[in-house]
C-alpha positions as CSV (number, residue, x, y, z in Angstrom):
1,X,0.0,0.0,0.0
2,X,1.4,3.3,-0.8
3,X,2.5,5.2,2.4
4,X,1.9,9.2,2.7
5,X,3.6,11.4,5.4
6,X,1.8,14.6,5.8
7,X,3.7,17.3,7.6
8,X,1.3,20.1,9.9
9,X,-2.0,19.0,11.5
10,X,-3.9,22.7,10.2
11,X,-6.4,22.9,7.8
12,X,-4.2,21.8,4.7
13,X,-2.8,19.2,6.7
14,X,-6.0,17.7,8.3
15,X,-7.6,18.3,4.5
16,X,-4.6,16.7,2.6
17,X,-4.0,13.4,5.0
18,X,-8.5,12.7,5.3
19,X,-8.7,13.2,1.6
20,X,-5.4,10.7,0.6
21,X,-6.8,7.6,3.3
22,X,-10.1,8.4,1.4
23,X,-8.5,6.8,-1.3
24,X,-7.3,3.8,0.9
25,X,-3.5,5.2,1.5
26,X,-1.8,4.6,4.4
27,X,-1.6,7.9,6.1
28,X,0.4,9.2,8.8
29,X,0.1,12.8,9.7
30,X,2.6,14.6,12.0
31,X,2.4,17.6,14.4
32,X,4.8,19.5,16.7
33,X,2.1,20.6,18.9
34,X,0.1,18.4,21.4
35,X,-3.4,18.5,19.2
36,X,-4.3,19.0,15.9
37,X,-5.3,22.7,14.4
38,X,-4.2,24.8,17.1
39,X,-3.9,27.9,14.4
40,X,-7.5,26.9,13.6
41,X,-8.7,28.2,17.2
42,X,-7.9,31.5,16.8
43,X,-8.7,32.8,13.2
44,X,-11.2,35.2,12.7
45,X,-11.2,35.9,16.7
46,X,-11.8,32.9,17.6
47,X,-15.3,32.7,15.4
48,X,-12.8,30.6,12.2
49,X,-14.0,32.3,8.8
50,X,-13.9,29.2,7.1
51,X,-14.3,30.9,3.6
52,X,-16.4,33.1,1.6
53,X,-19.0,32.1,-0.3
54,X,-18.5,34.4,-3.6
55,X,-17.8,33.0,-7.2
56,X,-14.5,31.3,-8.1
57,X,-13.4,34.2,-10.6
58,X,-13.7,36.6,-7.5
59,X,-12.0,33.8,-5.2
60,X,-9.1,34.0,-7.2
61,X,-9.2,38.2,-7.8
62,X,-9.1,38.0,-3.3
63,X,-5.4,36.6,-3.8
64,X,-3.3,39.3,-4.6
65,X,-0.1,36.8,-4.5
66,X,0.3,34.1,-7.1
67,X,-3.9,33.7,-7.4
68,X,-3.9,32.3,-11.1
69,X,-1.7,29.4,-9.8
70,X,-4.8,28.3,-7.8
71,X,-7.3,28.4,-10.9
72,X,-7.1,24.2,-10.7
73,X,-7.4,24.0,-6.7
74,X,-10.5,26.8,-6.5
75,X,-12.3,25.1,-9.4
76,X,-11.2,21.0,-8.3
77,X,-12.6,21.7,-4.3
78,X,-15.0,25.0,-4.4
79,X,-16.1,27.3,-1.4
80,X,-19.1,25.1,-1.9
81,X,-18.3,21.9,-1.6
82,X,-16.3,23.3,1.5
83,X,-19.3,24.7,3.1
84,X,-21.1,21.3,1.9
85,X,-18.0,19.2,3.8
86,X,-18.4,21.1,7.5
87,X,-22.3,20.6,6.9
88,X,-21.6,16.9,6.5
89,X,-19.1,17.3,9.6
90,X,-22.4,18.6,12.1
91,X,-21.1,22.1,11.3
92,X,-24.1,24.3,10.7
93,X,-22.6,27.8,8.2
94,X,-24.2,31.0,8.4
95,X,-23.1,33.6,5.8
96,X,-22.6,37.3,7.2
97,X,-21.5,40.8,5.4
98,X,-19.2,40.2,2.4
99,X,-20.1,37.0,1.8
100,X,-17.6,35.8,5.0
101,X,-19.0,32.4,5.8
102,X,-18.7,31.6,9.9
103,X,-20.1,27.9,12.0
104,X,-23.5,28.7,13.4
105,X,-21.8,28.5,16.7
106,X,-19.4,30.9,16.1
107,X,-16.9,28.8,17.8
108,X,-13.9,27.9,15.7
109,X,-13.7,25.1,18.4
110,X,-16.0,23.2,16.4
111,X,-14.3,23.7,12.9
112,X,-11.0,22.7,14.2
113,X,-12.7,19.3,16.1
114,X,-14.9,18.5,12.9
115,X,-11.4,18.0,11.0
116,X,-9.7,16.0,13.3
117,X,-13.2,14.0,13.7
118,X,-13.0,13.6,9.7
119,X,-9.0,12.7,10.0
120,X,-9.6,10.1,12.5
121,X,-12.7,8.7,10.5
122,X,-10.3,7.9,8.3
123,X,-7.6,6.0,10.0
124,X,-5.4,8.4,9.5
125,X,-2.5,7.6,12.1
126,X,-1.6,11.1,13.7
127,X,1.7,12.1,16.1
128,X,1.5,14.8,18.4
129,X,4.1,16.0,19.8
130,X,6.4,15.0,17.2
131,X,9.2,17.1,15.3
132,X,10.6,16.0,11.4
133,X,14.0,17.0,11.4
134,X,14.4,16.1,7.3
135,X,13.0,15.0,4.8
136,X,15.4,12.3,2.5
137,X,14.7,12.1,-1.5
138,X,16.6,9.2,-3.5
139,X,17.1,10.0,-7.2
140,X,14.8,12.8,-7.3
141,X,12.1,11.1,-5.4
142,X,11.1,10.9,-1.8
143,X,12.3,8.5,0.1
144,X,11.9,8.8,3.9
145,X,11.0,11.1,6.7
146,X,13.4,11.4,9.8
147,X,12.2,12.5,13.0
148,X,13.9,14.4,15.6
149,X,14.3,11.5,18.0
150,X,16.1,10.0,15.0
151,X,13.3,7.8,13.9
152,X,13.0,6.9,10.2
153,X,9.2,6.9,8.3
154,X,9.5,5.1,5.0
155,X,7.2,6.8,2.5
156,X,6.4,7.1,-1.4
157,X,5.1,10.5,-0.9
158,X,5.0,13.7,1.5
159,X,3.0,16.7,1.5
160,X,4.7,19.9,3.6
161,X,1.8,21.8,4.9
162,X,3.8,23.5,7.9
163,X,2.3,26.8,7.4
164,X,4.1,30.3,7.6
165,X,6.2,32.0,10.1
166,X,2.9,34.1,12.0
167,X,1.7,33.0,15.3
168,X,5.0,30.7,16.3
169,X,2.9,30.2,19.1
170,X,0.6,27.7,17.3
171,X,3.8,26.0,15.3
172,X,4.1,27.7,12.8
173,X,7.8,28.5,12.8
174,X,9.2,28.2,8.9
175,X,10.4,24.6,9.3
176,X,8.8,23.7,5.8
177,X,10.6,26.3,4.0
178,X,13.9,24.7,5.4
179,X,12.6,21.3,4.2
180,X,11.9,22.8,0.6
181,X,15.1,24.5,0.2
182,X,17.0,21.5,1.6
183,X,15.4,19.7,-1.6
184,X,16.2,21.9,-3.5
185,X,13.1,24.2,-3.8
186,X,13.4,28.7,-3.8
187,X,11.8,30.2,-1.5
188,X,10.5,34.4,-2.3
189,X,11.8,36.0,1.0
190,X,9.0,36.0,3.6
191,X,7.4,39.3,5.3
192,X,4.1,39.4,7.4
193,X,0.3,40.0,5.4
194,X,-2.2,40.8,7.0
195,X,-0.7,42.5,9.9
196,X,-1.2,46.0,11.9
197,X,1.3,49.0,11.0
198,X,3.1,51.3,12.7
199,X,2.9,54.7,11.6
200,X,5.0,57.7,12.4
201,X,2.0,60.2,14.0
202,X,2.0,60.2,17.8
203,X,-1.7,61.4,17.8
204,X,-2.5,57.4,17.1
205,X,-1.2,57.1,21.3
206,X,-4.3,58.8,22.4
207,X,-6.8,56.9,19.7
208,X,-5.5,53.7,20.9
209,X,-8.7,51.1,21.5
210,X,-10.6,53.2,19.6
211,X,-12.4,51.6,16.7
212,X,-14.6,52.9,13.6
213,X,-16.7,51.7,11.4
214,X,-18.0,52.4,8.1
215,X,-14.7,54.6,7.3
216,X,-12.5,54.5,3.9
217,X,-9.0,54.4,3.6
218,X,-6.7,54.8,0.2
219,X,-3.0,53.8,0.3
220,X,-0.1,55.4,-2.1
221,X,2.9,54.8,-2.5
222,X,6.2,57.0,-2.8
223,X,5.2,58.2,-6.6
224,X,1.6,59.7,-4.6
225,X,-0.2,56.6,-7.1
226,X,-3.1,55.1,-5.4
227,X,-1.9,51.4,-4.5
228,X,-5.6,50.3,-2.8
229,X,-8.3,51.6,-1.3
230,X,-11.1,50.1,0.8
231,X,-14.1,50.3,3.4
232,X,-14.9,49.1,6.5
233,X,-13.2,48.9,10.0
234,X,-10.0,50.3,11.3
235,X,-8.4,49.9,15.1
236,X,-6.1,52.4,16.4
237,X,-3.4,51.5,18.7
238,X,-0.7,52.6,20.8
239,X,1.8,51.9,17.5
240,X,-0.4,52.4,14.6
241,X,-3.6,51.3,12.7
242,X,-5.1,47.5,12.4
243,X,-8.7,46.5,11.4
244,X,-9.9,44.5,8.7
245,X,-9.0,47.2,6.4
246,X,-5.9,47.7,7.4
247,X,-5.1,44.2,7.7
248,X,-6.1,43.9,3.7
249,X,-4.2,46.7,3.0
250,X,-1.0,45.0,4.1
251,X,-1.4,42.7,1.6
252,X,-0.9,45.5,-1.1
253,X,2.1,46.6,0.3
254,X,5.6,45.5,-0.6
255,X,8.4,45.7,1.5
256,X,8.5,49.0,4.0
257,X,12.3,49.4,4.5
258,X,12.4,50.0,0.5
259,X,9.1,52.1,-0.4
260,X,7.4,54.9,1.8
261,X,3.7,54.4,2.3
262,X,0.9,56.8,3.3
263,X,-2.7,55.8,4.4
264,X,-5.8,58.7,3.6
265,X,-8.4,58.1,6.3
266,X,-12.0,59.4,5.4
267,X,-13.9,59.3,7.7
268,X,-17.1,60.4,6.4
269,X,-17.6,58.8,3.4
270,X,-21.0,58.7,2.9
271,X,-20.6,62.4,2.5
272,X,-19.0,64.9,-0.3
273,X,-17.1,67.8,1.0
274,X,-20.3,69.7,0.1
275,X,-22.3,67.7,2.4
276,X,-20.3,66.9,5.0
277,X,-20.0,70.9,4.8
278,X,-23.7,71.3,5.3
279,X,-23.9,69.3,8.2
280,X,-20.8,70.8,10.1
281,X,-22.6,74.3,9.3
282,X,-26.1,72.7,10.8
283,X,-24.3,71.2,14.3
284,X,-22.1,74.8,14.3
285,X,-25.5,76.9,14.3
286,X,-26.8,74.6,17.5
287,X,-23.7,75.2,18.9
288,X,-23.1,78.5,17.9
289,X,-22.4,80.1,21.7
290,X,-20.5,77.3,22.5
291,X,-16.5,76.2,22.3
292,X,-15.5,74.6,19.5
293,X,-14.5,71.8,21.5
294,X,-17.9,70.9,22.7
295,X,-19.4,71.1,19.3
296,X,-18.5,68.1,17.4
297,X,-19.9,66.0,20.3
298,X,-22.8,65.3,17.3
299,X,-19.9,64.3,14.8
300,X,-17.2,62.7,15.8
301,X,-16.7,59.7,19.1
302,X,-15.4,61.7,22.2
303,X,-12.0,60.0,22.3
304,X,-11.2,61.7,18.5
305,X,-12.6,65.2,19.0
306,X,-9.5,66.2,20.9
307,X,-6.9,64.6,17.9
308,X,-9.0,66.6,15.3
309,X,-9.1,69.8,17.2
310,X,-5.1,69.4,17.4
311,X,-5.1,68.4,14.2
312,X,-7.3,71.5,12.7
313,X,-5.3,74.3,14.1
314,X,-8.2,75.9,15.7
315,X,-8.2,76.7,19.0
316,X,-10.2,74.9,21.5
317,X,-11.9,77.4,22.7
318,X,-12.8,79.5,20.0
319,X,-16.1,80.2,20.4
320,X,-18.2,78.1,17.0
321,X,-20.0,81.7,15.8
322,X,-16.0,83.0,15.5
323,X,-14.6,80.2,13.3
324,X,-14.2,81.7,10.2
325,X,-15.3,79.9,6.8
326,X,-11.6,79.2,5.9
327,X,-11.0,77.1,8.9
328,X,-14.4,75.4,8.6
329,X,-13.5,74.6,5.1
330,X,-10.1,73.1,6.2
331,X,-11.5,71.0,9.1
332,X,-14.5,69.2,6.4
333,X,-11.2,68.6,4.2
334,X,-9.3,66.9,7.0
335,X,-12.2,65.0,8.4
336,X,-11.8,63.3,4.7
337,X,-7.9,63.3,4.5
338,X,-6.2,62.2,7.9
339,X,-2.8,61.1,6.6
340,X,-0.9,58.4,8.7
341,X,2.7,57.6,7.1
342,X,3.9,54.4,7.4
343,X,6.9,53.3,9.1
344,X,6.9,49.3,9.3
345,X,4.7,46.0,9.7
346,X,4.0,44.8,13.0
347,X,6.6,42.2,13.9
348,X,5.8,39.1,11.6
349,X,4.5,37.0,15.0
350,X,1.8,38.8,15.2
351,X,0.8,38.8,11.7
352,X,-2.0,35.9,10.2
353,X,-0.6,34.8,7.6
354,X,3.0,34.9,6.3
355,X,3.6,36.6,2.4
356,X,6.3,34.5,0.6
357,X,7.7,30.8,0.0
358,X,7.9,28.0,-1.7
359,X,8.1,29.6,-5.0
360,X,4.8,28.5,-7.2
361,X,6.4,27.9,-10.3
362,X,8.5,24.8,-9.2
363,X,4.7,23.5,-7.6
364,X,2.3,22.0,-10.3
365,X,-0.5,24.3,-9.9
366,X,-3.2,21.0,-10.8
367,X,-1.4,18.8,-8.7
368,X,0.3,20.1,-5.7
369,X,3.8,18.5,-6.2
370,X,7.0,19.2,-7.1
371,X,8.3,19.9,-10.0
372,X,11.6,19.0,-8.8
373,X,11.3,16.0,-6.6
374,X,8.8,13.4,-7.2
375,X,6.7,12.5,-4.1
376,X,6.8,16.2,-2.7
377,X,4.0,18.0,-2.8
378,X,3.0,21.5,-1.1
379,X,-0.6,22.6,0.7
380,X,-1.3,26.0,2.7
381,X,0.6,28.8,3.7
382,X,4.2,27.4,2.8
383,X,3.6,28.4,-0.7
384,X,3.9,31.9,-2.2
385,X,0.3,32.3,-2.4
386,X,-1.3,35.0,0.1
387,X,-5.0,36.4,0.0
388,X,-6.8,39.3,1.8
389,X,-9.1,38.4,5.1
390,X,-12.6,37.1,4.3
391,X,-12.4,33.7,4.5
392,X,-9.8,33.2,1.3
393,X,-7.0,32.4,2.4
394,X,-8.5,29.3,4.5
395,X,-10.3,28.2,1.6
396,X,-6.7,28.1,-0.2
397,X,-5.7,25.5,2.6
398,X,-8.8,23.4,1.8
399,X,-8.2,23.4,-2.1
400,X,-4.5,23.0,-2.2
401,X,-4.5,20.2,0.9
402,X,-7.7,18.3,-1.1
403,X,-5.7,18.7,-4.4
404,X,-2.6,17.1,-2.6
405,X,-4.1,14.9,-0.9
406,X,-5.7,13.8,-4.1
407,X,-2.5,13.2,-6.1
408,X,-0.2,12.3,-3.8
């Protein structure tokens, strides 16, 4: 019988070893940590946005990295037939704003126990607590899998699905990029996606906690051209800006040591500068004896009226019926055009998925494996294939571990 090694107990993992014993191989699935999907338990804040249930074309438009190479993967194992699996698995899906499809429950407890209840189903043998220290190719095919404790795992085939460098914390600590490049494989230098940023304005200190919704942000780059742009929710904190728009936004960005960034906030953008005019003029004649600080109680939350007072150049306690139509003018503008210049990415721990690895042109996009060794295939995070938050980029682990699984 043929003998399989799969490398990572995460979604690709768990998908790639369940699908391979489907087809009757023996299957032995390794992980480092003491259970299965740890990284599992805290996506999407602990809810797990298992994917998002939109059409394939805009699956593959979600994946700013490498998404043509997963035409095959997206169209061989769908969103649907992922949402159809978890179903099967006693996971009830509920689909919520942009198409981002959650369990019922909201627990990703239950996604991460419905995979190892479909891995087991399968007699799939699995090792917890256990490190590979190499994997060992003969004549351009795989051989064997040593352990760390020196143990030696005969095999026809193994499939790395070690995951990135984010959240070490759950295992995820590069080691399938070492076993790649030991076999030969490139590997596009790594750098944190979806990730918070630093940013070079102190006024961000005094927002920090605060969160908004409904806001717009556009990013350029050093030649002022507009790089992304997007809606939704940002989070200040005490270094920077995070949020699910900001998050995505890291995923247009290349590296920050080499190319200065700037983020526009606007946050009214329901609202022209006309309108938002108009209804500045309509809170500044209620407020007309008052301070200008106590007038934009209507506007703005409490904890930014003090940054955007700073931030205007009008004094505090100007009373409203003195501020002139110049300075009005200039506040509406800024209220659309709070600039925050980037400095760096969040340290690449913290980030939830990693950018960069196995390159994808040495990885046969309809099969998973190598190019270069025979017997090696690739699922997850450990290739150079990187989407934006919404449930993508776990769908990726799905498809490429089921197509891997499938061919291995």
């Amino acid at each position: 019988m043929k003998k399989v090694v799969v490398i990572g107990a995460g979604a690709a993992g768990m998908m790639a070893a369940a699908t391979a014993a489907n087809r009757g191989l023996d299957v032995t699935l390794i992980e480092k940590n003491h259970r299965v999907g740890r990284k599992i338990l805290i996506t999407g804040k602990g809810r797990c946005n298992i994917t998002n249930d939109c059409d394939i074309e805009e699956l593959i438009e979600n994946v700013p990295t490498n998404g043509k190479f997963l035409y095959s993967a997206f169209y061989t194992f769908t969103n649907t037939d992922v949402i159809d699996m978890f179903n099967k698995l006693g996971v009830e899906t509920k689909t919520e704003r942009g198409k981002r499809v959650f369990p019922l429950s909201d627990k990703a407890h239950d996604v991460a126990n419905a995979l190892e209840k479909m891995v087991k189903s399968q007699k799939v043998k699995i090792l917890l607590n256990t490190k590979v220290d190499k994997i060992i190719s003969k004549e351009g095919k795989v051989e064997k899998v040593i352990l760390d404790n020196k143990k030696e795992i005969l095999c026809d085939s193994v499939i790395i699905a070690t995951g990135g460098l984010s959240y070490p914390l759950t295992g995820s600590t590069g080691d399938g990029y070492k076993f790649a490049k030991s076999l030969g494989h490139s590997i596009v230098d790594t750098k944190p996606s979806l990730i918070g940023i630093e940013v070079q304005e102190s006024f961000v200190k005094d927002l920090e906690k605060l969160s908004l919704r409904n806001i717009e942000i556009s990013v350029y780059n050093s030649k002022n051209k507009k790089i992304y742009d997007d809606f939704g929710e940002i989070e200040f904190t005490k270094y920077g800006v995070d949020g699910p728009v900001i998050k995505s936004a890291s995923c247009r960005m290349k590296d920050t040591t080499k190319e200065n960034y700037k983020i526009v906030l606007d946050l009214k953008p329901a609202l022209d500068e006309e309108k938002l005019d108009k209804r500045i003029q309509r809170d500044f004649q209620k407020y007309t004896n008052k301070k200008f600080e106590n007038a934009l109680d209507d506007l703005l939350p409490k904890k930014l009226i003090p940054v955007i007072i700073n931030l205007s150049e009008i004094d505090k306690d100007t009373v409203v019926h003195q501020i002139s139509r110049e300075q009005r003018k200039s506040l509406v503008h800024l209220l659309k055009n709070i600039t925050l210049t980037v400095k760096r990415y969040r340290p690449i721990e913290e980030a939830i998925i990693t950018s960069g690895g196995v390159k994808v042109n040495e990885i046969n996009s309809s099969t998973m494996e190598s190019k270069l060794i025979k017997g090696l295939f690739f699922a997850g995070e450990v290739i150079d294939v990187d989407a934006y938050t919404g449930g993508f980029n776990l769908q990726i682990a799905f498809s490429t571990g089921y197509l891997a699984g499938y061919y291995c």
